[in-house]
N, C-alpha and C positions, 0 to 999 in steps of 0.2 A: 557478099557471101550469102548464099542461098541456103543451108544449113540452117539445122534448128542450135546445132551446139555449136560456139567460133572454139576453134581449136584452143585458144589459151583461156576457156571457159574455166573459174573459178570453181574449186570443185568444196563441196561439202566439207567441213571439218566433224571428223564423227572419233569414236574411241578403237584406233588403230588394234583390235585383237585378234587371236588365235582364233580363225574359223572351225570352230566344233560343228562343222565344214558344210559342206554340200546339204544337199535336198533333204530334210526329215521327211517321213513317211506321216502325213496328214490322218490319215487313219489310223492312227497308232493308237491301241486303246490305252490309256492309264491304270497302272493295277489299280483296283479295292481291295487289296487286303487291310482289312484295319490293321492300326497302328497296336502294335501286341501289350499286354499289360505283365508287369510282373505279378509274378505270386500274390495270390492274400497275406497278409501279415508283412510285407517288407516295407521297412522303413522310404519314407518318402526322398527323392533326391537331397535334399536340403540336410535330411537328419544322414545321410549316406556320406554326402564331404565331410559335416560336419566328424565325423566317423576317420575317414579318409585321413585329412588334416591332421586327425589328432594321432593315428597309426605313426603319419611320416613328418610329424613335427621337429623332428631332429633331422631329417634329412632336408628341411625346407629350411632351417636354424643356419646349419650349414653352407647350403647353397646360398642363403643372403649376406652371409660373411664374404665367399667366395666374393660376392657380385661386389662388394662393397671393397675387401681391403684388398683382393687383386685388377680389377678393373679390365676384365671383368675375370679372372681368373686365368690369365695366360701365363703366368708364373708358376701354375698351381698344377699343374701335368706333368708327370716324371717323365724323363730324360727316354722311357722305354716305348714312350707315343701311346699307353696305352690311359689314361688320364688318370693315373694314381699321382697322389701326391705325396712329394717329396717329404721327404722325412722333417726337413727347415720348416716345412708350410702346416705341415700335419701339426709338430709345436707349437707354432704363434698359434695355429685357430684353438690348441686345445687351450692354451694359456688365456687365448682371450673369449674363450668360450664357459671354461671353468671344466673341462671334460679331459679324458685321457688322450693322447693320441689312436689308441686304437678305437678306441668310439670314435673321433672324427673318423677315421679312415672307415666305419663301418657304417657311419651314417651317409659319408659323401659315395659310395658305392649304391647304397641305396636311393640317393641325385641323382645319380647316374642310371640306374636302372630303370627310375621313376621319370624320367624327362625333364626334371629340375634342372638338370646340369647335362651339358654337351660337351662330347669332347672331339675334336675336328684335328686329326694328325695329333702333334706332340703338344696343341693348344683345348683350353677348357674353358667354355665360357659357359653364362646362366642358359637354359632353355625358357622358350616362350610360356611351358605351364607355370615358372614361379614367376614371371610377368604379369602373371593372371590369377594367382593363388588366393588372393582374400577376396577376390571379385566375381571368381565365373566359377560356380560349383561343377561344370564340367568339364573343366580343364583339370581339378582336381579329381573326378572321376575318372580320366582317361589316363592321368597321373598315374591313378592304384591300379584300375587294370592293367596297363604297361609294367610293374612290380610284380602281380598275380602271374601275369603271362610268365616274368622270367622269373617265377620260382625257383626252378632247379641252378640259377644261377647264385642264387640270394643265402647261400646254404651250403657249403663245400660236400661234395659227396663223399659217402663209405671210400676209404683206401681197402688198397689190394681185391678190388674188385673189376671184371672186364666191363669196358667202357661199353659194350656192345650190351652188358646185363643191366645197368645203369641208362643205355637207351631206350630201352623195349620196355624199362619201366614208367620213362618219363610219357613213354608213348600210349601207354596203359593208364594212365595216373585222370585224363578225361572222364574214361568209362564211371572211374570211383567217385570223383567229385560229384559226375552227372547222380550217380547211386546216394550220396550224401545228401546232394540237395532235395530230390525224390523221399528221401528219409524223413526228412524235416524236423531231425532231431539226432540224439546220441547214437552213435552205431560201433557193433565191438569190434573193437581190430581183429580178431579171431575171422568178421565175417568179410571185413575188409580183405585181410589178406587172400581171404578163399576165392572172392571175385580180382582180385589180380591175379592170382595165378592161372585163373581160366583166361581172362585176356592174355596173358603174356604166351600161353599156350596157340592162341589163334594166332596170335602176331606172328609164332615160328613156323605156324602151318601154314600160313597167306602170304611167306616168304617163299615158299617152297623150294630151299637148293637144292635142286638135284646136279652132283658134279659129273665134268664130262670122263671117259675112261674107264677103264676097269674098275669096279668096285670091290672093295673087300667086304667081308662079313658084317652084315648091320649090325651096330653099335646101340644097343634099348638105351631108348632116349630116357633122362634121368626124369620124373615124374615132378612137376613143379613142387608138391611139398618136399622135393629132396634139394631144391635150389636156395638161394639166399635169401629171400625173395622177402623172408621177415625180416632181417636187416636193410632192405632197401626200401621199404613202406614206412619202418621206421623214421629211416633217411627224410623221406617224400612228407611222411606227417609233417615234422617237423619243421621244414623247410618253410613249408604253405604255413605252418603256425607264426616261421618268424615274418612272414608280410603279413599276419595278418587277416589269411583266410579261413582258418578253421582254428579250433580248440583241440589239444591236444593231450590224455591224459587219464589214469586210470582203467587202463585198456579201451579207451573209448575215446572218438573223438565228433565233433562237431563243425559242423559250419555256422562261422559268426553271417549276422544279417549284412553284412557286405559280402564275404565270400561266397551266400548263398546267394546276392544278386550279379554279381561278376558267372557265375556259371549260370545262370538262367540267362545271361547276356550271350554267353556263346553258346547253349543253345540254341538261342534266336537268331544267331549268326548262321548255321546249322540248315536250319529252316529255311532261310534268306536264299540261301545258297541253292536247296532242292529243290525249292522256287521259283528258280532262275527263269523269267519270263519269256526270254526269246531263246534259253536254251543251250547257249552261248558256255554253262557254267564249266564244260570239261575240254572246253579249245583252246589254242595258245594265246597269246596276249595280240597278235598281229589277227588271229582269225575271230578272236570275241569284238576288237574293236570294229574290224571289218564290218562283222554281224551289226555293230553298235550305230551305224554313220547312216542309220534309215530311220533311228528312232529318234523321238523328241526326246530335250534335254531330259526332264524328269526320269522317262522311261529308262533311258543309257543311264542316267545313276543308278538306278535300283541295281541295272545289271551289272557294273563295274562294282556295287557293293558285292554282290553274288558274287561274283570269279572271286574276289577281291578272299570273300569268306572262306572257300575254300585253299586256299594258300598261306603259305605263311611269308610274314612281310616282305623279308629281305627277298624271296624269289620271285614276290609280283611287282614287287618295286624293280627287281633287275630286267625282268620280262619287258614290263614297259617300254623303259630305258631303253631297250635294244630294240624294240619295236618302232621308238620315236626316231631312232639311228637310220632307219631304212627311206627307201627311194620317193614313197609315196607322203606327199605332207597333208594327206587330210590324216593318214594316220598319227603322225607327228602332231597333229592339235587334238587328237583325238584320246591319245596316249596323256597327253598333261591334263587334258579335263582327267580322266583318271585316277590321274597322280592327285588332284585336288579332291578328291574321295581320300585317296590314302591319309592325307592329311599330314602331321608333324614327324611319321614314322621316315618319310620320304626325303625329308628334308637335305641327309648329307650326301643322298646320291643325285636329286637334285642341285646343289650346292656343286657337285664335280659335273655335272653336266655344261655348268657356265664353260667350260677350258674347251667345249665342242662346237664349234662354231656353227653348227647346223643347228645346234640344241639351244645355243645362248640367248636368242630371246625369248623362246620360250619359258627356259629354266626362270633369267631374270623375271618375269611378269610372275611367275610361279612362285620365287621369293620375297617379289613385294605383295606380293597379298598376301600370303603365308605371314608376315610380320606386321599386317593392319591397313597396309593400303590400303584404300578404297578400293575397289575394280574399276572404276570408272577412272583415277588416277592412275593408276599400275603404270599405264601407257610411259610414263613422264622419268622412270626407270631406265627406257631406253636411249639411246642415242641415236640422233637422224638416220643415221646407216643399217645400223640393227633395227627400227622399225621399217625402213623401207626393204629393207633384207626379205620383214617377215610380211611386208604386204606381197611380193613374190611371191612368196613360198605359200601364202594362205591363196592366193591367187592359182598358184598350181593343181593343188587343191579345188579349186571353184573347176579351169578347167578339164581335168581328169576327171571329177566327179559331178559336175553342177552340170549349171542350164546355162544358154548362153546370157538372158538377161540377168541373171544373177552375178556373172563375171561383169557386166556391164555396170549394176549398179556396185559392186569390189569397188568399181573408179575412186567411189565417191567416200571409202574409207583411206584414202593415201592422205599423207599430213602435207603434202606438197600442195599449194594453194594456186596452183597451175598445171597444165596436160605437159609443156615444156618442160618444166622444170622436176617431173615428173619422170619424166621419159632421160631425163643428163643422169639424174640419181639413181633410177635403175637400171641404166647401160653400168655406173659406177660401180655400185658394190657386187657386182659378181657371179651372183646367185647362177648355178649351172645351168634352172629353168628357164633365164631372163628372154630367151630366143622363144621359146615352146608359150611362153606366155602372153609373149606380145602377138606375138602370129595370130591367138587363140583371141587374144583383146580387140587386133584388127577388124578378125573377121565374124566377132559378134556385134561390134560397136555400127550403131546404124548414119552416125555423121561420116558421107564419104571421106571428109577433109581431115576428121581426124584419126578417122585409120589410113588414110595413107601416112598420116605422120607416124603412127604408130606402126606401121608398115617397114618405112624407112630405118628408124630406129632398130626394128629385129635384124632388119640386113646388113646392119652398120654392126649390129653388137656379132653377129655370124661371121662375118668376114673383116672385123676384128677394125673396122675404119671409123671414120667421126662425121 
């Protein structure tokens, strides 16, 4: 054989992952923005969990009962899939808690809310942060912001009120905190109120309905002090006092040294966002990654944080999702490095992504590092098929967007420790690309002998023979 590589050339064993794809852009400058500080006077992270801990100490009591007498709480989800517990479960924890039933059920909502506790269909198990709870102070920060964010859950709202005047509040409820923590002290509700009702007024002028049709005589819009609007601040005070975030009281209220660095946090998210380096920040989830697959790793996090900040979870997490669903697999690796910004919020939509056979190893690799893998191990999660599934698919990837020596050296990530044994495995599992990639493998690969193997193979897999 006159060939530098013999066709059943031993190939590399390297860590089989998700090409967060094709060519970076080598000049890709790095941001310098320095790393932002909080405010003067805010307590240091350490006294902040410390803080933290001690807010959701009952919700963390709970959840370790959970973890302990249900194993891990799959008994503990009512019947309605929505993860209340049943009335049987709510007794035992209070009896062996020393608490009421309605305090366990208001401290395990607050698990829930907090990411201590998971609930997956009509099953509840512990979350990863009370895994982590006496150990990693920011797992319990992400804990309390996660409760901050779903205030208006934490706190049943005004009855006999429209859910639309309870939106536009919750919507407004930003502007104030930002004014609270700017204040850097007592502020009276009197002035509180005055600045939501100026927000709540743009809110319904930045909506602007105009309906189609004949119109009848204009109706004078009622003037925010004629609306409820001091009953629903009331609401909103309160609420944010029962997680936590502010003092409430005497006509005046305050933000505690956590709640005033949880809003100094989103405004730095804020920032983040206006920020947006490559610019990417107001495009869909398929046209920012696009944007994203030229820049170095660093770079694309900053911007997936960016989009990331201006959205809220559940619809950049869906975005994603659908975006990793589509034709092109560099954006399919591109979309999961993403999803591993989102972090723990991402979890149950990755978690249903496993039942997608396009999505399944990615999802998998996504869930075992999400739970402590190593990345260097993830790999070992898969099975032969599903890894060789996704060296195709990262392969598609290389060639749709790469260079040809780059698809060349791909070879040397397959876990198959042969070009032979190589080439049986990826005729086997499927992959729709398995034709479009070998074709593209032939005819970068510079050993004649083993692109015609790899030749024969694509013809064999096209017309469907052995």
């Amino acid at each position: 054989m006159t060939s530098r590589i013999p066709r059943d050339s031993r190939l590399r064993l390297v860590r089989p992952r998700p090409l967060a794809a094709a060519p970076r852009a080598m000049n890709q400058r790095r941001s310098r923005r320095p790393a932002p500080r909080p405010p003067e006077g805010t307590p240091a992270p350490a006294e902040l969990a410390r803080m933290a801990r001690s807010g959701l100490a009952g919700a963390a009591r709970v959840a370790h009962w959970a973890d302990a007498a249900l194993r891990p709480g799959r008994d503990g989800a009512g019947p309605d899939g929505k993860g209340t517990l049943s009335e049987a479960t709510a007794e035992l924890a209070a009896e062996d808690l020393g608490l009421t039933p309605a305090q366990v059920r208001a401290d395990w909502d607050t698990a829930r809310l907090a990411g201590l506790v998971e609930v997956h269909g009509d099953s509840a198990r512990p979350g990863w942060r009370l895994r982590a709870w006496d150990r990693d102070d920011s797992a319990v920060l992400r804990g309390w912001v996660a409760l901050f964010d779903a205030w208006s859950l934490a706190h049943p709202e005004p009855r006999d009120y429209e859910p639309s005047a309870v939106a536009e509040v919750v919507s407004a409820m930003p502007q104030v905190l930002s004014f609270l923590q700017l204040s850097a002290g007592p502020v009276p509700v009197a002035q509180l109120l005055d600045l939501l009702g100026q927000r709540v007024t743009e809110l319904r002028t930045e909506r602007c309905e105009i309906p189609y049709g004949p119109q009848p005589e204009p109706v004078q819009q009622p003037p925010a002090d004629d609306t409820p609007l001091d009953a629903l601040l009331d609401w909103a005070l309160h609420a944010l006092a029962s997680v936590g975030a502010l003092t409430y009281g005497d006509g005046q209220a305050t933000l505690t040294p956590l709640g005033s660095w949880a809003v100094w946090v989103k405004l730095e998210q804020i920032c983040v966002a206006a920020q947006s380096p490559a610019g990417n920040i107001e495009q869909s989830a398929e046209d920012m990654l696009r944007g994203c697959s030229q820049l170095r790793p660093n770079a694309a996090r900053a911007e997936y944080r960016a989009w990331l900040a201006a959205r809220t979870v559940g619809s950049a997490v869906g975005e994603l999702i659908d975006a990793a669903r589509g034709e092109d697999a560099l954006l399919r690796g591109l979309a999961f490095e993403a999803l591993r910004v989102v972090g723990a919020p991402a979890e149950p939509d990755v978690r249903a992504a496993v039942d997608d056979a396009t999505l399944r190893p990615y999802a998998l690799l996504w869930l075992a590092e999400h739970d402590g893998i190593d990345p260097e191990d993830a790999h070992e999660v898969l099975t032969r098929e599903e890894a060789t599934w996704m060296w195709v698919d990262t392969a598609a990837a290389v060639a749709d967007h790469g260079e040809a020596p780059l698809l060349v050296r791909h070879l040397e990530s397959a876990i198959q420790p042969t070009v032979p044994m190589l080439l049986d495995e990826v005729r086997a599992v499927g992959h729709p690309r398995t034709v479009q990639v070998l074709v593209a493998l032939a005819a970068a690969h510079p050993d004649p002998a083993l692109a015609k193997a790899v030749r024969r193979a694509a013809f064999q897999v096209h017309t469907g023979g052995s």
